[in-house]
Structure formats: C-alpha cells, structure tokens
C-alpha positions in Angstrom: -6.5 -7.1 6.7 -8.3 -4.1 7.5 -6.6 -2.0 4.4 -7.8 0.5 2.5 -8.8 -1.1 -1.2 -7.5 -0.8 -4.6 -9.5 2.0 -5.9 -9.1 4.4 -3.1 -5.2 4.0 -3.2 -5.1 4.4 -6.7 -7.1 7.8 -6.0 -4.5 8.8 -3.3 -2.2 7.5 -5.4 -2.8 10.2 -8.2 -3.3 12.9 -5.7 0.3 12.2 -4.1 1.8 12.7 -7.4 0.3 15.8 -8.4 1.5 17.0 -5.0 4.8 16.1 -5.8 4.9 17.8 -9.0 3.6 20.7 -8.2 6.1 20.9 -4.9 9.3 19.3 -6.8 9.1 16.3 -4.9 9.5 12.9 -5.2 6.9 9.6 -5.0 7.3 5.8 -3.6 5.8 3.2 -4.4 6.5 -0.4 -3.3 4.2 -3.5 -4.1 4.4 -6.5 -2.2 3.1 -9.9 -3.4 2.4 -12.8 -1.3 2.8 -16.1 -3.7 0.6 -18.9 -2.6 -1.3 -16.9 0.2 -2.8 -19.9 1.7 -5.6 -19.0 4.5 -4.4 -15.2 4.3 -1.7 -15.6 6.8 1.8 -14.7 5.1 -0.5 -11.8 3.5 -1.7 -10.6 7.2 1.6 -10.9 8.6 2.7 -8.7 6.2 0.3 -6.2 6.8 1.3 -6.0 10.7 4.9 -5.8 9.6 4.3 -2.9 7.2 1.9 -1.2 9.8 4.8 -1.3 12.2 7.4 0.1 9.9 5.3 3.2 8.1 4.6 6.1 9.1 0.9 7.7 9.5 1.3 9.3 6.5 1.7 6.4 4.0 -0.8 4.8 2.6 -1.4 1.1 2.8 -4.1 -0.9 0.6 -4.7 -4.2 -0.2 -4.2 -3.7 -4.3 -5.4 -7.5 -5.3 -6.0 -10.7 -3.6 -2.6 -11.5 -2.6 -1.1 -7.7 -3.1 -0.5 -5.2 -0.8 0.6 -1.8 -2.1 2.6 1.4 0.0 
C-alpha cells in the first residue's frame, strides 16, 4: 500500500493531539476496515481513494492487516 505503519502513526498521532491542545484545536480520526480483504484489493483501492481525497497534511497508515487509519 505504500502507507506509513502503525507505530509511526500512533507517534504522529500523539504529537497531533498535543498540538491541538496546546493551540485549542481540534483532532480527527477515522478508521477504515476492509472485512474479508481477499488478495489486498478492496484494502488498496481504498488507499487510492483516501490518497485522492486528503490533503498533504493528513496522515495515512496502514494500522493492521486489513485497517487503514487517517
């Protein structure tokens, strides 16, 4: 998929909420799950489709086998 993993989000993660305490902001998160990801396909099209509709900014990673976190 060519995401970033698990641990380095949940680093990022922590950092983006500090941020956003300390400047009164707020924090998404979103957490997709692809049931039955036979072959990796549903899961890669999904990562093309959340590539295409984020910004540069956001952070996408690959947070288990068939997750994909934002």
């Amino acid at each position: 998929t060519g995401l970033y993993n698990r641990h380095y989000f949940e680093r990022r993660l922590g950092e983006e909420i500090s941020r956003a305490h300390r400047a009164g902001d707020s924090v998404s998160l979103a957490l997709f799950i692809v049931a039955n990801d036979a072959a990796n396909g549903p899961l890669l099209r999904l990562t093309e489709a959340l590539r295409e509709r984020t910004r540069k900014a956001d952070i996408l990673a690959r947070t288990g086998p068939d997750e994909v976190g934002v």
